[in-house]
N, C-alpha and C positions, 0 to 999 in steps of 0.2 A: 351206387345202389341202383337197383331195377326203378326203371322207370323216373331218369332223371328230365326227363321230358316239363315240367314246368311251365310256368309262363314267364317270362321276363318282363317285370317292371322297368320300364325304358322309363319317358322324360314327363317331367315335371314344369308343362311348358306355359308361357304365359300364355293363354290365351284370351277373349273378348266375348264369353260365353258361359256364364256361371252353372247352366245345366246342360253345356255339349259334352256331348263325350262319344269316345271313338271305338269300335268293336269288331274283332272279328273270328271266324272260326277258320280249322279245318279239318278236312274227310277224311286225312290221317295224320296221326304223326310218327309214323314209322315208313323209311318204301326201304326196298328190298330192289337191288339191282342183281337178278338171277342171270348165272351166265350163256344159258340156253334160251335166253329170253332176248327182245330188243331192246337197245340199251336207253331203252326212255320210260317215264314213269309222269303219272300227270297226280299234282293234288289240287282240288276245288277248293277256293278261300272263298268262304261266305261274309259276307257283309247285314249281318244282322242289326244293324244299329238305324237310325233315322238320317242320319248323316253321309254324305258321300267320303268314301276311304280313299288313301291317297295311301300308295302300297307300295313296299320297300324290300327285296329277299337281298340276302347276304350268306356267304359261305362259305364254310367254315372248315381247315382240317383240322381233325384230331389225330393226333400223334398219342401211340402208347395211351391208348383206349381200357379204359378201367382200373388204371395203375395211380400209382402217388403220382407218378410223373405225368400224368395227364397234361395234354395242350393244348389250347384248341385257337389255330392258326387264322386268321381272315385273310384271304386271299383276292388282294385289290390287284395283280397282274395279270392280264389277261391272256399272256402266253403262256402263264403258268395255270392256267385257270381249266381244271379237266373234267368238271363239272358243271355244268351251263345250266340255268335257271331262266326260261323266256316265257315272257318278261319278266323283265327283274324289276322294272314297274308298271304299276300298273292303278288305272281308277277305277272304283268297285261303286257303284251308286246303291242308295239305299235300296235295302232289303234285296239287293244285288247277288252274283259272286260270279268269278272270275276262275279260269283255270290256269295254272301255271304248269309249264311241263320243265322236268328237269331230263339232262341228258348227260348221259357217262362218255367220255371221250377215252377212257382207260381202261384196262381189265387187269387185275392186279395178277401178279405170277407166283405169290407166296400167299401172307393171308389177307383177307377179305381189306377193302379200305373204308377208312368211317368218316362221315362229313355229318358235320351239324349246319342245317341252312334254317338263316331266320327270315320271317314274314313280319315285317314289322307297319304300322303304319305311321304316317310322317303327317306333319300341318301343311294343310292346305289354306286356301284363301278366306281371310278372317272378316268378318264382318257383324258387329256387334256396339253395344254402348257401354257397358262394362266389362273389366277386369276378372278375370276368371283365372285360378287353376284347371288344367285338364290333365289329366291319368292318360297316357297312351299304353298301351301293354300288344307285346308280343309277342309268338309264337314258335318255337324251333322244332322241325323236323328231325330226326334222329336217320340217317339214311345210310345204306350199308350197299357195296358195290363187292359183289362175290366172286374169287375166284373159279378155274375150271375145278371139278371133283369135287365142289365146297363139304365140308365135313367137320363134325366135332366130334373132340374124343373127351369122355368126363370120365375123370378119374377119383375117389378117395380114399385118403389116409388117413387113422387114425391118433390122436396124439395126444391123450386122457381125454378130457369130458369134452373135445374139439375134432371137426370131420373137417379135413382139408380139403376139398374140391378143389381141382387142378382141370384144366382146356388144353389138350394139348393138339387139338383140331385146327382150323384155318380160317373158321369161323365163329361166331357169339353163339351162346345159349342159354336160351331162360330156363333156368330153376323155379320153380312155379309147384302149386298143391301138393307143398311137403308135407311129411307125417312122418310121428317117432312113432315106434311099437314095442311097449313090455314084452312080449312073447312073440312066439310065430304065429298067431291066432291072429287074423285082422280085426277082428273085434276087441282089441287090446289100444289099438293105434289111436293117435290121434294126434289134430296136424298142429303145421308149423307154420307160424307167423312169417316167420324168415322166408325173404327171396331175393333172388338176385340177378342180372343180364352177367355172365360168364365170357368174355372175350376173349378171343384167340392168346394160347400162352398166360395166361393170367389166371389166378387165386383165388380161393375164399375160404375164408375160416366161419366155422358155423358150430356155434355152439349149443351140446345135448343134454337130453335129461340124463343124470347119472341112471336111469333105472330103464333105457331104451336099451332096444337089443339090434333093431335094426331099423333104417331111415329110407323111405321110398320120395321119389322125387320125380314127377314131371318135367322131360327137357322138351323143351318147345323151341325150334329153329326157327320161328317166324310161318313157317306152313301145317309143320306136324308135328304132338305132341307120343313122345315115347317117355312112358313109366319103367324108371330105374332102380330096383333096392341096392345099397349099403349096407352089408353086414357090420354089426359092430361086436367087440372084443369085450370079456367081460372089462371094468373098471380096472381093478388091479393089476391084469397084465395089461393093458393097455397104457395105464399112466409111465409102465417101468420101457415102455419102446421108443 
């Protein structure tokens, strides 16, 4: 589902500090590797907390990107490694922050490639008189490296009270400020909770109100958003196709 972006609850570590705790932000978590562009991309980790961060990224492929068979790979060989993250560590002092730049060594020749890299913070040097838990929590980037001509193509079909959206582009795309509509009046419409990130070759089923006639849907590629309608079929020939 859109926006599986999160934070990962990492470790649950002893530490010697009953009120430390470790924090950090950043400037995005989505980059976009365009292929008319150079192939680096920088995010700012902020250190908002009172404590000096001690900074960890890791990265990640995903294979079969928004599918049951999702993977998502960590990638410890560094000849195999076509995504570089520098530094991969780093110290952020309080009320600090740091840039990290990530670099593409590949241009993909079919569709786009997807990597998930985390920012994690790690313990640093402990100095205290009691025992403590501390919460570390980290961050994952969501990153997309484009082929040439990047494009998506959305498709739907309908198959009773359910809209199939189909990708059959080379690249993701958000589904975003959807609305059913009773009639052709747009003052009839009205939206739709449902959304989703659409990936190259991949599905969604989405289901309508029996009493909608047609479903408009904002695709947004990550720079620009284009408004699409979906005509729908009355109910009964619809169910029968």
């Amino acid at each position: 589902m859109f926006r599986r972006l999160s934070a990962l609850t990492l470790l649950l570590s002893l530490l010697f500090s009953a009120s430390a705790s470790a924090a950090l932000s950043l400037d995005r978590m989505i980059v976009y590797f365009d292929p008319n562009k150079q192939p680096r991309q920088d995010v700012v980790v902020s250190n908002p907390g009172e404590e000096t961060l001690y900074l960890q990224t890791e990265v990640f492929e995903v294979h079969n990107p928004g599918s049951k068979n999702e993977e998502r790979v960590k990638v410890t060989d560094p000849e195999k490694l076509k995504l570089l993250t520098t530094p991969n560590k780093a110290i952020i002092p309080a009320n600090g922050r740091k840039t990290v730049r990530m670099v593409s060594l590949e241009k993909p020749t079919g569709n786009e490639l997807v990597y998930r890299v985390t920012f994690k913070p790690v313990v640093g040097d402990l100095e205290a008189s009691e025992t403590a838990v501390k919460l570390l929590i980290a961050y994952q980037a969501l990153v997309f490296i484009r082929p040439d001509n990047p494009e998506y193509e959305v498709t739907a079909q309908q198959k009773g009270e359910q809209l199939i959206f189909k990708n059959s582009g080379n690249i993701n795309v958000v589904l975003r400020n959807g609305r059913y509509c009773t009639t052709q009046k747009n003052d009839s419409c009205k939206p739709l909770d449902a959304t989703t990130r659409l990936y190259a070759d991949q599905s969604w089923k989405l289901d309508v109100p029996t009493e909608a006639v047609r479903v408009t849907y904002g695709l947004f590629d990550g720079t620009f958003e284009r408004t699409r309608e979906f005509t729908l079929k009355p109910l009964a020939s619809a169910t029968k196709s």
